[in-house]
C-alpha positions as CSV (number, residue, x, y, z in Angstrom):
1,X,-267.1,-101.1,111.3
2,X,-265.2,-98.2,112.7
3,X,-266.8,-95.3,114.8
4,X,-265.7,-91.9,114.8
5,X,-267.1,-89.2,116.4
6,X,-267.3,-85.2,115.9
7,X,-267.2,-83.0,119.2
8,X,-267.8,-79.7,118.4
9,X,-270.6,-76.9,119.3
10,X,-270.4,-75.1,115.8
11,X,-272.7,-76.9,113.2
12,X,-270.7,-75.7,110.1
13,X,-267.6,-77.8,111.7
14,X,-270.0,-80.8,112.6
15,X,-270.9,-80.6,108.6
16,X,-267.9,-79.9,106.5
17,X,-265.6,-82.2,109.0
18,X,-268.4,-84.9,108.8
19,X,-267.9,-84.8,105.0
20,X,-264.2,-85.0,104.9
21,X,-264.2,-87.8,106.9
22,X,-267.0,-89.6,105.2
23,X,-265.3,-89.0,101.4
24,X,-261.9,-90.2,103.2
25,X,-263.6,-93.7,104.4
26,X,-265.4,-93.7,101.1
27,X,-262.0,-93.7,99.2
28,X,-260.4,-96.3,101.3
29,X,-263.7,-98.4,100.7
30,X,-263.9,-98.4,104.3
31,X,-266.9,-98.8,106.5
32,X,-267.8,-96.5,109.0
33,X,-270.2,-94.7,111.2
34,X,-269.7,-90.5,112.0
35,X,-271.5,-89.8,115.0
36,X,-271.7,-86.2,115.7
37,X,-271.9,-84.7,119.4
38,X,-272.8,-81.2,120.1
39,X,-270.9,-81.0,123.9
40,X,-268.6,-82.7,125.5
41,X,-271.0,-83.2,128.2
42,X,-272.5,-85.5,125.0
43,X,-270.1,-87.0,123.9
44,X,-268.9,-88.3,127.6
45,X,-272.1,-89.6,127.7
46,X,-271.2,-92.2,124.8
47,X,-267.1,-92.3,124.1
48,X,-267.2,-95.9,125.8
49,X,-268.6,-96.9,121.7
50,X,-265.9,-94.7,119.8
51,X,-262.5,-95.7,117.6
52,X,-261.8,-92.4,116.4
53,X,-262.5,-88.9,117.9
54,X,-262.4,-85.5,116.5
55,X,-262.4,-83.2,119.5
56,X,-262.5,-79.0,119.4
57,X,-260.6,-77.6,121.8
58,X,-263.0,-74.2,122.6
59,X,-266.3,-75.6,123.4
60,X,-268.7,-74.0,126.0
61,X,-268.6,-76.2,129.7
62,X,-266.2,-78.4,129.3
63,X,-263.3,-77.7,126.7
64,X,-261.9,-80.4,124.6
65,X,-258.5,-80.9,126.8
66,X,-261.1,-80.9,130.3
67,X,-263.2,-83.6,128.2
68,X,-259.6,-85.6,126.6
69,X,-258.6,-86.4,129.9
70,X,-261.7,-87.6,131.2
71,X,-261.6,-89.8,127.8
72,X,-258.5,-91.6,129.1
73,X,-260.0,-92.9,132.3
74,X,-263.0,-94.2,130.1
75,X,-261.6,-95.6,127.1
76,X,-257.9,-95.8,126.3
77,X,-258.3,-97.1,123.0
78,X,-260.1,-94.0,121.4
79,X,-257.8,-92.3,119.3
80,X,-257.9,-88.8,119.9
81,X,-257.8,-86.1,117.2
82,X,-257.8,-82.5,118.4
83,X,-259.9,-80.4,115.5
84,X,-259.3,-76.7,116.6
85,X,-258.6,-73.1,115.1
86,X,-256.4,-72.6,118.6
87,X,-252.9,-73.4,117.8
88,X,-251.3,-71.9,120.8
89,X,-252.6,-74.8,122.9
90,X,-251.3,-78.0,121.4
91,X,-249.1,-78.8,123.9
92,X,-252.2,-78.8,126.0
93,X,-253.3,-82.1,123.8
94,X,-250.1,-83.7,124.4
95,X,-250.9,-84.3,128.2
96,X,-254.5,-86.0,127.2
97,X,-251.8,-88.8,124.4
98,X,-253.8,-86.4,121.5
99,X,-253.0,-89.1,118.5
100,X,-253.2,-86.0,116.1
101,X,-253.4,-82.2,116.1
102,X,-255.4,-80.9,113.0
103,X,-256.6,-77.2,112.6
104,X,-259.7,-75.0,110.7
105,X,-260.0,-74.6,108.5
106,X,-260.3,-78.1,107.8
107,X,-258.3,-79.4,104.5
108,X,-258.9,-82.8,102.7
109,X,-255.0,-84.0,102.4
């Protein structure tokens, strides 16, 4: 069973990304478990156990590129997905290997 996880300090994202994701593994009839993290002081506290990551970029403390590159010296095989409104710093996920760049609002396809 895959694991992805959700970093990201707004709730609304948390839910309608959550969803997304959930009706995507649903229609590949895959299993899966979404674990949601409010930080990324949290989610550092348990990326050893993740697949797939969906990481914000503006998060309070540590933002999503200070928490990606922490990521790579804790587990290389986490894809990283960078979920964020801020488009002018996607070259900023390219230095943590980001996997994908995907921006809110959030759209199925």
């Amino acid at each position: 069973m895959i694991k992805i996880g959700i970093c990201d300090d707004e709730k609304i994202v948390l839910s309608v990304l959550g969803t997304l994701v959930k009706q995507s593994l649903e229609e590949l009839e895959e299993g899966g478990k979404i674990i949601n993290f409010h930080s990324g002081e949290e989610l550092l506290e348990e990326v050893e156990k993740l697949d797939v990551l969906f990481l914000d970029i503006e998060m309070p403390g540590l933002d999503g590129i200070e928490v990606g590159s922490q990521i790579q010296k804790r587990n290389l095989d986490c894809k990283v997905i960078m979920a964020t409104s801020r488009q002018d710093r996607f070259k900023e996920a390219f230095k943590i290997n980001a996997f994908r760049f995907i921006t809110k609002p959030f759209q199925k396809k």
